[in-house]
PDB file of N, CA, C and O in Angstrom:
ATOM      1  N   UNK A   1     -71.669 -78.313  46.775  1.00  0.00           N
ATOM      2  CA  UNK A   1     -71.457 -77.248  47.721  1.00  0.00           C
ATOM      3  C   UNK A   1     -70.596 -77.743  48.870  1.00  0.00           C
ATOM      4  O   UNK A   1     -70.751 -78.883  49.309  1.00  0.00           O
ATOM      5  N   UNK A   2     -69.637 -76.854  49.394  1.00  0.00           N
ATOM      6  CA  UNK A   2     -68.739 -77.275  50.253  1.00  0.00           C
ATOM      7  C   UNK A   2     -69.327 -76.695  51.558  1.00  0.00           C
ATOM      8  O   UNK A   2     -70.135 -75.768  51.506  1.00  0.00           O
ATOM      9  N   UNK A   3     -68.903 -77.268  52.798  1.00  0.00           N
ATOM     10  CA  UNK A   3     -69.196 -76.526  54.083  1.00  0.00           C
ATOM     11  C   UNK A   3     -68.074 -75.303  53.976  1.00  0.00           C
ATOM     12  O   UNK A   3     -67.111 -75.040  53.255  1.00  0.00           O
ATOM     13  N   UNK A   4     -68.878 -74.605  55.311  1.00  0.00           N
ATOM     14  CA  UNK A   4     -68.714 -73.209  55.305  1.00  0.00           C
ATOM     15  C   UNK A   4     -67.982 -73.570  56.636  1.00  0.00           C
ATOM     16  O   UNK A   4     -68.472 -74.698  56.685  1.00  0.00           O
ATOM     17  N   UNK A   5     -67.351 -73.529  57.544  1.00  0.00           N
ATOM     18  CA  UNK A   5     -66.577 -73.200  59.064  1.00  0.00           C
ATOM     19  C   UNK A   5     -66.220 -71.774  59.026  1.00  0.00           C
ATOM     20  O   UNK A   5     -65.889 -70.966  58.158  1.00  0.00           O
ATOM     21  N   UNK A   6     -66.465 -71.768  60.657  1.00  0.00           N
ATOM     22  CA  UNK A   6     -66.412 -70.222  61.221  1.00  0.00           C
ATOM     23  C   UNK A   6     -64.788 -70.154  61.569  1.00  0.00           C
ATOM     24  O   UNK A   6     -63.988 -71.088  61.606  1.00  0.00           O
ATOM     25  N   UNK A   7     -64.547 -68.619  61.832  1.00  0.00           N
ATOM     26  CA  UNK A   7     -63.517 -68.537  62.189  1.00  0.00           C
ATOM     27  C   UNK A   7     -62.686 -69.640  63.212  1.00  0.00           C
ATOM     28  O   UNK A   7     -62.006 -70.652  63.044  1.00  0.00           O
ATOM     29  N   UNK A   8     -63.126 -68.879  64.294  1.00  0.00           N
ATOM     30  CA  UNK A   8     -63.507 -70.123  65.517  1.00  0.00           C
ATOM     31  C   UNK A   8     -63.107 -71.543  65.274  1.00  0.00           C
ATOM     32  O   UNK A   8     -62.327 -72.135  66.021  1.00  0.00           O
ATOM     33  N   UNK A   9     -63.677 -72.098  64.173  1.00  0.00           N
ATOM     34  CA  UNK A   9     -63.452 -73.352  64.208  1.00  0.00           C
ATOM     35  C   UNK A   9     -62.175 -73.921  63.246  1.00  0.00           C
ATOM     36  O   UNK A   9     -61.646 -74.995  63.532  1.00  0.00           O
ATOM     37  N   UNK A  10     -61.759 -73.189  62.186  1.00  0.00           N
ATOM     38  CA  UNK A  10     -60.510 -72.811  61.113  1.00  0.00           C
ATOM     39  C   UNK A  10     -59.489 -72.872  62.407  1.00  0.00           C
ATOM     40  O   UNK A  10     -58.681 -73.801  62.391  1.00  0.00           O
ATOM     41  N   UNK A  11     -59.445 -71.780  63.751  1.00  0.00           N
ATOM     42  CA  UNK A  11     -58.389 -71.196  64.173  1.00  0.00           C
ATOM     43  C   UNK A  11     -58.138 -72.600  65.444  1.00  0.00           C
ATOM     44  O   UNK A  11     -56.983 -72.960  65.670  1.00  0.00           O
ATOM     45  N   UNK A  12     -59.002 -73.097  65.981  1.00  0.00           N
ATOM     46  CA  UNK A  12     -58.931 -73.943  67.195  1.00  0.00           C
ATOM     47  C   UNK A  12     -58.089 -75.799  66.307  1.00  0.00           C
ATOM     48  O   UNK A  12     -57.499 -76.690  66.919  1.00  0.00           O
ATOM     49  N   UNK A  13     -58.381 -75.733  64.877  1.00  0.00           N
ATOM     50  CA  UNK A  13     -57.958 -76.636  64.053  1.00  0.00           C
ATOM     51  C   UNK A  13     -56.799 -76.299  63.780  1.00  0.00           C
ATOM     52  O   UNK A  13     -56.051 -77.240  63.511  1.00  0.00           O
ATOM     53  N   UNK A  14     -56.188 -74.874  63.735  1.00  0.00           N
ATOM     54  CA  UNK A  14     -55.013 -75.320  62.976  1.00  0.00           C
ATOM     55  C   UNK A  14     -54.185 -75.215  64.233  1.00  0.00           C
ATOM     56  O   UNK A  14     -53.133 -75.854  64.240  1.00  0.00           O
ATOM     57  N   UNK A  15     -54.579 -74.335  65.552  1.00  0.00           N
ATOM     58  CA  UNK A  15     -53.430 -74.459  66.717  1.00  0.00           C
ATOM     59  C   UNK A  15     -53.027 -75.851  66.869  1.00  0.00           C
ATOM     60  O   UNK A  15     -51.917 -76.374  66.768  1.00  0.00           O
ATOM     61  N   UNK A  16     -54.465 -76.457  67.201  1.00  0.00           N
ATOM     62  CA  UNK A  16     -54.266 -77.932  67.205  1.00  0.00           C
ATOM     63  C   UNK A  16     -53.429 -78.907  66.178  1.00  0.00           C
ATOM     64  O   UNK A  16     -52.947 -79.980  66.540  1.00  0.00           O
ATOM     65  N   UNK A  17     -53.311 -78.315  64.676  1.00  0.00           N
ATOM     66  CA  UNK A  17     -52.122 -79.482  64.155  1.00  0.00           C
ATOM     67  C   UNK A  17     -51.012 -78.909  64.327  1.00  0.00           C
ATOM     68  O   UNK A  17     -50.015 -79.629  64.382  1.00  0.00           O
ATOM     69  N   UNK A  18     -50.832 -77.126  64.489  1.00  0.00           N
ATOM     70  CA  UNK A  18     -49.470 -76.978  64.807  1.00  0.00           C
ATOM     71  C   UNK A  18     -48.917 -77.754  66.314  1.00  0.00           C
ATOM     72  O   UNK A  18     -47.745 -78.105  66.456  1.00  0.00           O
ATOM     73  N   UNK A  19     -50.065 -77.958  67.465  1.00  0.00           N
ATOM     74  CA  UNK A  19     -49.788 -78.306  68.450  1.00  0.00           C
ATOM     75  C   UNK A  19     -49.045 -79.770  68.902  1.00  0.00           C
ATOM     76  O   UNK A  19     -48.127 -79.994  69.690  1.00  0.00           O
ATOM     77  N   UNK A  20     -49.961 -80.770  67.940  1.00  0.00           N
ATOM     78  CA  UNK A  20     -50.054 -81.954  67.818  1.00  0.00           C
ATOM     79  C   UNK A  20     -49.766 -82.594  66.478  1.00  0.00           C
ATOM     80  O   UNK A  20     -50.387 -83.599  66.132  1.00  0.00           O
ATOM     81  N   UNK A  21     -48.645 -81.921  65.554  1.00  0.00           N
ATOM     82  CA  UNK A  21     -48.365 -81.987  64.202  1.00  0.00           C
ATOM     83  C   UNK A  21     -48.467 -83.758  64.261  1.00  0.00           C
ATOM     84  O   UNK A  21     -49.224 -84.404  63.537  1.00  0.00           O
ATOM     85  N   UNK A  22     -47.742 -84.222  65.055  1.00  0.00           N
ATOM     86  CA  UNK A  22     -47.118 -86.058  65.302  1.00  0.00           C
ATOM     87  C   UNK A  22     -48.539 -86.726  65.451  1.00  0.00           C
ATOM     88  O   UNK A  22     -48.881 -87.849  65.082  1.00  0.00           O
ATOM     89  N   UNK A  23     -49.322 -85.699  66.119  1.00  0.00           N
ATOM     90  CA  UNK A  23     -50.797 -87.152  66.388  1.00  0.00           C
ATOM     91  C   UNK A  23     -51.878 -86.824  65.177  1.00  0.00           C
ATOM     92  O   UNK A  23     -52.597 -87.713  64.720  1.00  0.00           O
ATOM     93  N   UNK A  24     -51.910 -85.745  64.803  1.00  0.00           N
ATOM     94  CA  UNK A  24     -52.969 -86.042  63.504  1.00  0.00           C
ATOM     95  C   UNK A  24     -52.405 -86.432  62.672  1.00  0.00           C
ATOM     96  O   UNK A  24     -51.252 -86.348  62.252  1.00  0.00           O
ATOM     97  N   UNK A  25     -54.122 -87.341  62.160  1.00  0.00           N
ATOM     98  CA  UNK A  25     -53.402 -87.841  61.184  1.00  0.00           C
ATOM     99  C   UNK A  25     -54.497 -87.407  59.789  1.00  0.00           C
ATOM    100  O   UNK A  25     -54.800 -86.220  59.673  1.00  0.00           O
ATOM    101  N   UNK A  26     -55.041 -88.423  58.783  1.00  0.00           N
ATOM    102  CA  UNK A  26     -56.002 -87.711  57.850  1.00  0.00           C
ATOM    103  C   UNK A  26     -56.979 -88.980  57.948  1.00  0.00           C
ATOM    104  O   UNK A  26     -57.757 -89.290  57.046  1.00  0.00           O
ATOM    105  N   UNK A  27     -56.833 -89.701  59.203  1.00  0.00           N
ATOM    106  CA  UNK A  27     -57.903 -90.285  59.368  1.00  0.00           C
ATOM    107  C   UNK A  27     -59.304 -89.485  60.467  1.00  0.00           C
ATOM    108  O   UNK A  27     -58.910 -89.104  61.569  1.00  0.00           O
ATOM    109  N   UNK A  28     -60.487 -89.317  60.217  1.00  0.00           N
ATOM    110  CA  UNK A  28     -61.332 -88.001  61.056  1.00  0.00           C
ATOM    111  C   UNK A  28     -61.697 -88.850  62.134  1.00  0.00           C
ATOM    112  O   UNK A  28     -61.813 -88.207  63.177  1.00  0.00           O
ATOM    113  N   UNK A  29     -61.947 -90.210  62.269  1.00  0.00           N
ATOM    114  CA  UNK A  29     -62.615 -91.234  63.912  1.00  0.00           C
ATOM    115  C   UNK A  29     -61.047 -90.821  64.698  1.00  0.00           C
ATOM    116  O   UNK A  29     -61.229 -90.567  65.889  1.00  0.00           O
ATOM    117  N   UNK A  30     -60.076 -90.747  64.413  1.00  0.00           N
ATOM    118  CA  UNK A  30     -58.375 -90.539  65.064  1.00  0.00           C
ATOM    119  C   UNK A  30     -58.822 -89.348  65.811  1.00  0.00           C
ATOM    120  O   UNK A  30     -59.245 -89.292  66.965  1.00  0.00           O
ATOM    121  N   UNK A  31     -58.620 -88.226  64.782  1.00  0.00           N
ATOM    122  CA  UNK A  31     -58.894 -87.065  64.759  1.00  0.00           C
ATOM    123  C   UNK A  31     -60.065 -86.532  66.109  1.00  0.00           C
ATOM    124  O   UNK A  31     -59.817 -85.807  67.072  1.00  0.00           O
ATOM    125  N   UNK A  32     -61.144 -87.088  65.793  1.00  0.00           N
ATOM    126  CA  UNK A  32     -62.164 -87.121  66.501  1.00  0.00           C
ATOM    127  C   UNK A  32     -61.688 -86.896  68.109  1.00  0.00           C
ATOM    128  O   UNK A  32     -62.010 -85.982  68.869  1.00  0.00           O
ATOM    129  N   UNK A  33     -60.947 -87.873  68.315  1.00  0.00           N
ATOM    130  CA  UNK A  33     -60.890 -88.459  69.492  1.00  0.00           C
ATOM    131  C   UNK A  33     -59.484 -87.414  69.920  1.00  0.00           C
ATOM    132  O   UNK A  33     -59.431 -86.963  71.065  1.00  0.00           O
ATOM    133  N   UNK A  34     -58.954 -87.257  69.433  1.00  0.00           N
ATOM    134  CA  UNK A  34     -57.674 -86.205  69.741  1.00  0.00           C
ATOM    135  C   UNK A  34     -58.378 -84.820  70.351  1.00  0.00           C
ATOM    136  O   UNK A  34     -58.096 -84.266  71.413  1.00  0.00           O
ATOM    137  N   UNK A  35     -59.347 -84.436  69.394  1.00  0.00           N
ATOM    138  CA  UNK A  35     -59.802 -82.894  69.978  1.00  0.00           C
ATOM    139  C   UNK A  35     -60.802 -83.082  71.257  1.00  0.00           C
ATOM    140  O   UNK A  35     -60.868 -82.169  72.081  1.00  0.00           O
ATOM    141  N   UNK A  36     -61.708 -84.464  71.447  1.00  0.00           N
ATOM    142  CA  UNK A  36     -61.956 -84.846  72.851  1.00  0.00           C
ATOM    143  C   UNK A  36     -61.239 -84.960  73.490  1.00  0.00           C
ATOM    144  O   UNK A  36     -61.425 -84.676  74.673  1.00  0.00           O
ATOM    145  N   UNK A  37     -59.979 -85.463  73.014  1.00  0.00           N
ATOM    146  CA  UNK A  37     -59.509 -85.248  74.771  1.00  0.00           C
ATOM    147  C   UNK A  37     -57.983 -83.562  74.838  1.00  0.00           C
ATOM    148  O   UNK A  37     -57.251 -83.344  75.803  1.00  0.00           O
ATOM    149  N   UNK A  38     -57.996 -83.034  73.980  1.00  0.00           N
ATOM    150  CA  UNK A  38     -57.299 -81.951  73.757  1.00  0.00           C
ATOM    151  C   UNK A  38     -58.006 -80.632  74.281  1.00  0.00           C
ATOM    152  O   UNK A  38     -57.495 -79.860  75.093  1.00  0.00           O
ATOM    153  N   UNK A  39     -59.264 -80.484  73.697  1.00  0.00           N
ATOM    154  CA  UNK A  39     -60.237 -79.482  73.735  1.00  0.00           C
ATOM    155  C   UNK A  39     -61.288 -79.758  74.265  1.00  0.00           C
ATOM    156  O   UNK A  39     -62.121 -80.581  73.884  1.00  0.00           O
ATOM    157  N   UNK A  40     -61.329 -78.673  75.740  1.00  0.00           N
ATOM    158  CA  UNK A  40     -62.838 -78.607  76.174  1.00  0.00           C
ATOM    159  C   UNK A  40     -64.196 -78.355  75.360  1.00  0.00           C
ATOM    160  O   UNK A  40     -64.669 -77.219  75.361  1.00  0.00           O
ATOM    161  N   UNK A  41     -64.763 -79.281  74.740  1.00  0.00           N
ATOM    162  CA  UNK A  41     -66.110 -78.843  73.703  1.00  0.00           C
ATOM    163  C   UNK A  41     -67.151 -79.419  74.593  1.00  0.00           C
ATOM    164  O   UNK A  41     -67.007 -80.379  75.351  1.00  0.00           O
ATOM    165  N   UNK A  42     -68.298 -78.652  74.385  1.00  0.00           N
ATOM    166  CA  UNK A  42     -69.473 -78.996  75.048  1.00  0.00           C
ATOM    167  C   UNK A  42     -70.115 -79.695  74.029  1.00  0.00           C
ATOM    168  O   UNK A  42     -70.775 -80.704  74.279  1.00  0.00           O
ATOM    169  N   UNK A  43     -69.993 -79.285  72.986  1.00  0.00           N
ATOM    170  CA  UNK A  43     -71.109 -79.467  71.913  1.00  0.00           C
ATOM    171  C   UNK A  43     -70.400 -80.627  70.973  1.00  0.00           C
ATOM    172  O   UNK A  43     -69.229 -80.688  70.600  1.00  0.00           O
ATOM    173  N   UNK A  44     -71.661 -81.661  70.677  1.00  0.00           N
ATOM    174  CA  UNK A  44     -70.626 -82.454  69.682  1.00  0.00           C
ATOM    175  C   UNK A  44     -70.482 -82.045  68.406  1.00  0.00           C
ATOM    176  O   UNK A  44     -69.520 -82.321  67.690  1.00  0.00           O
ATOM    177  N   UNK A  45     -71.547 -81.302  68.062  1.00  0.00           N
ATOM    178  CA  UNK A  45     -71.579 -80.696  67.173  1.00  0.00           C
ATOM    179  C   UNK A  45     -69.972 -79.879  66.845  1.00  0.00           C
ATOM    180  O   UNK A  45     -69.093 -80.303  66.095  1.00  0.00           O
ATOM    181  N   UNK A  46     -69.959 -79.235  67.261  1.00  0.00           N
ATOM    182  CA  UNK A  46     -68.715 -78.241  67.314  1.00  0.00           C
ATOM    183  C   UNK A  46     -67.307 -79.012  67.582  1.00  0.00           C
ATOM    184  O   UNK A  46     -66.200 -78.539  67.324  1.00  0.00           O
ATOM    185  N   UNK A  47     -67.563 -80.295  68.152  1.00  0.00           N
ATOM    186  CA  UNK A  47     -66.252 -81.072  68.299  1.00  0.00           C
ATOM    187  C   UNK A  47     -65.845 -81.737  67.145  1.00  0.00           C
ATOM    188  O   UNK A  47     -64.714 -81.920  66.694  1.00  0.00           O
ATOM    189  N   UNK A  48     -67.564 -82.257  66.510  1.00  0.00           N
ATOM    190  CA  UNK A  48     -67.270 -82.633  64.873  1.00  0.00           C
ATOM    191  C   UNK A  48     -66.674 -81.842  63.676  1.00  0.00           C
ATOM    192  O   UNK A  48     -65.829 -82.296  62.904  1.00  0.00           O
ATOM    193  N   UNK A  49     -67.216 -80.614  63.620  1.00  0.00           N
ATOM    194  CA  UNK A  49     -66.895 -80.152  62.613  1.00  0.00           C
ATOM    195  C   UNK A  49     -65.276 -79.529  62.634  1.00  0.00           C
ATOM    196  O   UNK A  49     -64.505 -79.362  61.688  1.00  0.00           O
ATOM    197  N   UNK A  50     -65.053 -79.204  64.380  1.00  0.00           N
ATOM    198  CA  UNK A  50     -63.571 -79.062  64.450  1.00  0.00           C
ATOM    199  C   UNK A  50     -62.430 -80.023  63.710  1.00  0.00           C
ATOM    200  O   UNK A  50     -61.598 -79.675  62.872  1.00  0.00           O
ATOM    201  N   UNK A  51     -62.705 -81.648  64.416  1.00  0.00           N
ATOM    202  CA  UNK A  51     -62.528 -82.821  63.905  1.00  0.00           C
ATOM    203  C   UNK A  51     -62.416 -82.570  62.261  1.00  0.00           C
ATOM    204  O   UNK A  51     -61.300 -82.491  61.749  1.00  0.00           O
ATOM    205  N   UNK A  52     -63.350 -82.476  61.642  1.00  0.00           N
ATOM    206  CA  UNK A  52     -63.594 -82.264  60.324  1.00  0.00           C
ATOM    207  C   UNK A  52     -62.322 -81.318  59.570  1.00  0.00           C
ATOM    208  O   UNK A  52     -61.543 -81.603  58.660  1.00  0.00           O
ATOM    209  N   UNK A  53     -62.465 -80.332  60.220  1.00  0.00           N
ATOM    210  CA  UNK A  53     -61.452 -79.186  59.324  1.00  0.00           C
ATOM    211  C   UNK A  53     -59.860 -79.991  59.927  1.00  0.00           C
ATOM    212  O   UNK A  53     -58.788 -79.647  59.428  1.00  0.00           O
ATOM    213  N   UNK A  54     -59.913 -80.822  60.784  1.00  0.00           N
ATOM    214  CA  UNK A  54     -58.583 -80.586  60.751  1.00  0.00           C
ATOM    215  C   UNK A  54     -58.274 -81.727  59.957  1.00  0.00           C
ATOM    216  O   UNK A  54     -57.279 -81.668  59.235  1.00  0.00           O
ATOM    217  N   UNK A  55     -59.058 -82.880  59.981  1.00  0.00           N
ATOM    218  CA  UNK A  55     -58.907 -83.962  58.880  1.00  0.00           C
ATOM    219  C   UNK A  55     -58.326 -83.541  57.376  1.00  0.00           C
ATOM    220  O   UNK A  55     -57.400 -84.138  56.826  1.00  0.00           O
ATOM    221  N   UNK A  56     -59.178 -82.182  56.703  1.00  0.00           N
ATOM    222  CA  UNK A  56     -59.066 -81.794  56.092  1.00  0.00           C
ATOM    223  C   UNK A  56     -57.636 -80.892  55.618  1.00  0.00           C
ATOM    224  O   UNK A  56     -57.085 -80.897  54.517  1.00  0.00           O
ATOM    225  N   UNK A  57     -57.240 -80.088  56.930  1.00  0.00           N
ATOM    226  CA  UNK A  57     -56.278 -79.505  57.177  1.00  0.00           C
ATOM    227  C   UNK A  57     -55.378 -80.053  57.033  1.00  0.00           C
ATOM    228  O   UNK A  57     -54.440 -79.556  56.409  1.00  0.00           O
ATOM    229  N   UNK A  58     -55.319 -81.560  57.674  1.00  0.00           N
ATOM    230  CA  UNK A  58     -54.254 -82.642  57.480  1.00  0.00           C
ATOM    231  C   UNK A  58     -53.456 -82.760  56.205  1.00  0.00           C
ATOM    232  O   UNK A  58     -52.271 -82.781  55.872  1.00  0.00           O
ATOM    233  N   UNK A  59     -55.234 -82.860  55.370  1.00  0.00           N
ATOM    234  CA  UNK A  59     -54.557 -83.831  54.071  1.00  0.00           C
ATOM    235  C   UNK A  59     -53.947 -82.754  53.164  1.00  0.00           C
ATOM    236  O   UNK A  59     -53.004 -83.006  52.414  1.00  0.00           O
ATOM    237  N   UNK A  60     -54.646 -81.276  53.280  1.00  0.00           N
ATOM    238  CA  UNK A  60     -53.921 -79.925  52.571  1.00  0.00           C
ATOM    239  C   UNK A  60     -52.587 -79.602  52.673  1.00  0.00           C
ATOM    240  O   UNK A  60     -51.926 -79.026  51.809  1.00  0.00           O
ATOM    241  N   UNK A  61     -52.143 -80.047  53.925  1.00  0.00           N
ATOM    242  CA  UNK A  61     -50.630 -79.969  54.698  1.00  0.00           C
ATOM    243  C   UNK A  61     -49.887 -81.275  53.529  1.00  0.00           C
ATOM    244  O   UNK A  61     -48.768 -81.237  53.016  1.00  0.00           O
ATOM    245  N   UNK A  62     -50.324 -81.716  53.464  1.00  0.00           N
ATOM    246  CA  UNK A  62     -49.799 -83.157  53.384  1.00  0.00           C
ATOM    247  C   UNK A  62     -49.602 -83.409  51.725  1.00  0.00           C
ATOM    248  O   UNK A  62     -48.711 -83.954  51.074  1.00  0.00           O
ATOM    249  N   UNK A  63     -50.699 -82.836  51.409  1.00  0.00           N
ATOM    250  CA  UNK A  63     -50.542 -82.366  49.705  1.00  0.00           C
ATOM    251  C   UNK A  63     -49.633 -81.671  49.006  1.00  0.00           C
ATOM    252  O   UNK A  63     -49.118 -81.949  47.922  1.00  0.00           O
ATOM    253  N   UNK A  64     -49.343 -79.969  50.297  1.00  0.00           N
ATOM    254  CA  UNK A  64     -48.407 -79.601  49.771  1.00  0.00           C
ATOM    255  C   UNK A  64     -47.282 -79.611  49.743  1.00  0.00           C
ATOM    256  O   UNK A  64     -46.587 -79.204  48.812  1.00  0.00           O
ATOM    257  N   UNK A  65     -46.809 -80.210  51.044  1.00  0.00           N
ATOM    258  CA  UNK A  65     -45.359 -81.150  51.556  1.00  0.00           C
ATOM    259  C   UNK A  65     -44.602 -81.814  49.778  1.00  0.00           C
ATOM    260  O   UNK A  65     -43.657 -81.672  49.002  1.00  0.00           O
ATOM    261  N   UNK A  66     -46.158 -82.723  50.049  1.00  0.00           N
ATOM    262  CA  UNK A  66     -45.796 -83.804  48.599  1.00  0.00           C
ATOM    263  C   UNK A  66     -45.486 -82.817  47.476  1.00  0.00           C
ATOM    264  O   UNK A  66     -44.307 -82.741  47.131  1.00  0.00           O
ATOM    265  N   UNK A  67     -46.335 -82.099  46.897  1.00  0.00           N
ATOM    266  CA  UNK A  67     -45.932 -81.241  46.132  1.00  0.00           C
ATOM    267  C   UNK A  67     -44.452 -80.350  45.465  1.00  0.00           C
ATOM    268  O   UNK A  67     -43.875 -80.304  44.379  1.00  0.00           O
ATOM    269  N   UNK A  68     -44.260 -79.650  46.983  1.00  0.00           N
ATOM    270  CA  UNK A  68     -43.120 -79.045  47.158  1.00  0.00           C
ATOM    271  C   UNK A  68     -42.111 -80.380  47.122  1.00  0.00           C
ATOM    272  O   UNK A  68     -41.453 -80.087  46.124  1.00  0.00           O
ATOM    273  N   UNK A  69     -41.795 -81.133  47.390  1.00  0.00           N
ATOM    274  CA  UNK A  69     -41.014 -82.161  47.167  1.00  0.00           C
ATOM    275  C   UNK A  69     -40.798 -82.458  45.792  1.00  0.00           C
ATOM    276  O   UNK A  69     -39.679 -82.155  45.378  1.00  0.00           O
ATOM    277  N   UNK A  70     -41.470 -82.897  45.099  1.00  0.00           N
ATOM    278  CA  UNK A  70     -41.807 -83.158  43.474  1.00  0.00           C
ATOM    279  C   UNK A  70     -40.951 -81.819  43.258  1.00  0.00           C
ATOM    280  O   UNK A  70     -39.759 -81.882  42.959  1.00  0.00           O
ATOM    281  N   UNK A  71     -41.501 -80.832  43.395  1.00  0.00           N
ATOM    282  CA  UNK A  71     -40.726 -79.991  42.516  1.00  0.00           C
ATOM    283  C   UNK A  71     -39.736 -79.366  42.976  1.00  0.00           C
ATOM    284  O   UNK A  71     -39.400 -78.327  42.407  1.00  0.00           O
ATOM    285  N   UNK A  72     -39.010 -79.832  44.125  1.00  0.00           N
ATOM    286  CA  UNK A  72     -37.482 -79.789  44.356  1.00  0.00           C
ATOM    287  C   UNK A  72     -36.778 -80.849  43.254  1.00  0.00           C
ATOM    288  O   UNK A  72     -35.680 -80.498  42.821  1.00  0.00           O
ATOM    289  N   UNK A  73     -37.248 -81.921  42.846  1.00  0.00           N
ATOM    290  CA  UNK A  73     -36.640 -83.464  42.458  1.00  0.00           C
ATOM    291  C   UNK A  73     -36.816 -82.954  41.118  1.00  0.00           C
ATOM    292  O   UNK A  73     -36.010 -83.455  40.335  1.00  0.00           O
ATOM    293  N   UNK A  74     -37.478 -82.258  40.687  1.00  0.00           N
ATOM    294  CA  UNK A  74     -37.711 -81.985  38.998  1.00  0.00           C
ATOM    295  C   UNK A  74     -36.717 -80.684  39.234  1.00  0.00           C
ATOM    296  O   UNK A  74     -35.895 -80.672  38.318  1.00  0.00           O
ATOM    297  N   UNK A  75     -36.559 -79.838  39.937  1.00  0.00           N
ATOM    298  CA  UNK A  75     -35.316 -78.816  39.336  1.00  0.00           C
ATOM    299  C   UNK A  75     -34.108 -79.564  39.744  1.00  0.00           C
ATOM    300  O   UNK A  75     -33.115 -79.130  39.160  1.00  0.00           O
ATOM    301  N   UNK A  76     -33.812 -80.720  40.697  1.00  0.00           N
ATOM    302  CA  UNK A  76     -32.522 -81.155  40.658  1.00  0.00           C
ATOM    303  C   UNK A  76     -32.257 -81.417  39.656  1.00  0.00           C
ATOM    304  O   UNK A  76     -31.204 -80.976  39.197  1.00  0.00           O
ATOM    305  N   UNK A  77     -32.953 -82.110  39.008  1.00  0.00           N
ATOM    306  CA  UNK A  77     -32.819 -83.275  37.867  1.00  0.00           C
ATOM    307  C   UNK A  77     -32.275 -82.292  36.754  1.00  0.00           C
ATOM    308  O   UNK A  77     -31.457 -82.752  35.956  1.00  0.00           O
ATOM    309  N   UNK A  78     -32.677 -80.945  36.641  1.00  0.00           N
ATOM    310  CA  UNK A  78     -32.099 -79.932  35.129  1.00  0.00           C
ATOM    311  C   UNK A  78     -30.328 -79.901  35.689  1.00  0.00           C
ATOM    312  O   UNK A  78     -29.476 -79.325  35.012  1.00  0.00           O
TER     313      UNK A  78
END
């Protein structure tokens, strides 16, 4: 079973990598520490799981970059 994130926490993650595309990275202790000092959170709770999606967010970005690349290099190649 996968976690569930609220809107809220999806939307404050992705301003943040559009914001800070250069400082995240797909490491989450990095990460961590970026939305402490980026985002007012009270809760650590809520700072973690932010942390979390964007770790995640990272590596989805980063997958499909790679992806889309590959298959520019395979239609050059015809």
């Amino acid at each position: 079973m996968g976690n569930v994130y609220t809107k809220d926490i999806k939307r404050v993650a992705i301003q943040l990598y559009e914001r800070f595309k250069d400082q995240v990275t797909t490491d989450y202790q990095a990460n961590k520490k970026l939305v402490e000092s980026y985002v007012d959170v009270m809760s650590k709770k809520v700072r973690n799981r932010i942390a979390g999606y964007l770790t995640r967010y990272a590596k989805m970005q980063k997958m499909q970059t790679k992806k889309e690349s590959e298959e520019e290099y395979i239609e050059g190649e015809e």
